[in-house]
N, C-alpha and C positions, 0 to 999 in steps of 0.2 A: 482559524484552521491553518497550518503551517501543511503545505506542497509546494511541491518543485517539479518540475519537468526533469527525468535524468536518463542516463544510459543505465537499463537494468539487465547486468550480464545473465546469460545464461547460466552457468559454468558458479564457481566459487565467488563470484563477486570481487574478483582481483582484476584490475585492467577492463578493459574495452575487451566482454568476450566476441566470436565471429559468433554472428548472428543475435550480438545485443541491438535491443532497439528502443524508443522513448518507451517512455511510462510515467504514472505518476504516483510519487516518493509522499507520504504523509508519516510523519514523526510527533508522536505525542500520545499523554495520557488517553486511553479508550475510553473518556466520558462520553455522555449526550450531548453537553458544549461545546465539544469539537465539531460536532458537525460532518465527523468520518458517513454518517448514512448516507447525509446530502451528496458527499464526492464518490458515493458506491452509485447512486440513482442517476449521478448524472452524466457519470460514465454509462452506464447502463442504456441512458438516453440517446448517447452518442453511438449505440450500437452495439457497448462492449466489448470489441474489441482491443481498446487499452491495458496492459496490464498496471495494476495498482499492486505497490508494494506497500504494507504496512509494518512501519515499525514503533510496539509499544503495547501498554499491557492497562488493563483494569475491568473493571466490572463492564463494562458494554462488548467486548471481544466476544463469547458466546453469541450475541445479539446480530454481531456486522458478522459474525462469518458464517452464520445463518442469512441473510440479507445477501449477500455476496454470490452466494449461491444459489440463491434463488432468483434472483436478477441473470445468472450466467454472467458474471464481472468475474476477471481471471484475474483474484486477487491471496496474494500469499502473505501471511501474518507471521510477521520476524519476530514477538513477542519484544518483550524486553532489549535495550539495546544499550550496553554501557556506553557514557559519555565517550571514552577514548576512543571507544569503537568507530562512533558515528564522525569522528575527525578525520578516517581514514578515506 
């Protein structure tokens, strides 16, 4: 499972917006093998109050933003994310 700790702006996602703060970044196909339920639950665990960003698309998205939600994990699904994109 590929996460990172990042600054998640507020705003347009350009720069450090005021009032960005941690969260945690998971980048990858929406299978079962990734493991994205485990990083919703155990956010969840920790309270949920982290925000989790998701970026990336396949057959499990229906499932985790079902999950996400029912957990209360304030998590936003960026679908799809071109390569060049993700270098910025």
């Amino acid at each position: 499972m590929a996460e990172a700790v990042v600054r998640c702006a507020a705003a347009d996602g350009e720069g450090e917006a005021e009032g960005s703060r941690e969260g945690v970044l998971f980048v990858g196909r929406l299978i079962r093998q990734k493991g994205v339920d485990d990083l919703l639950r155990a956010v969840a665990a920790l309270g949920g109050a982290i925000p989790v960003a998701i970026a990336g698309d396949g057959p499990e998205r229906p499932r985790l933003e079902r999950l996400a939600r029912a957990l209360g994990v304030p998590a936003r699904f960026h679908g799809f994310v071109e390569p060049d994109a993700r270098d910025r």
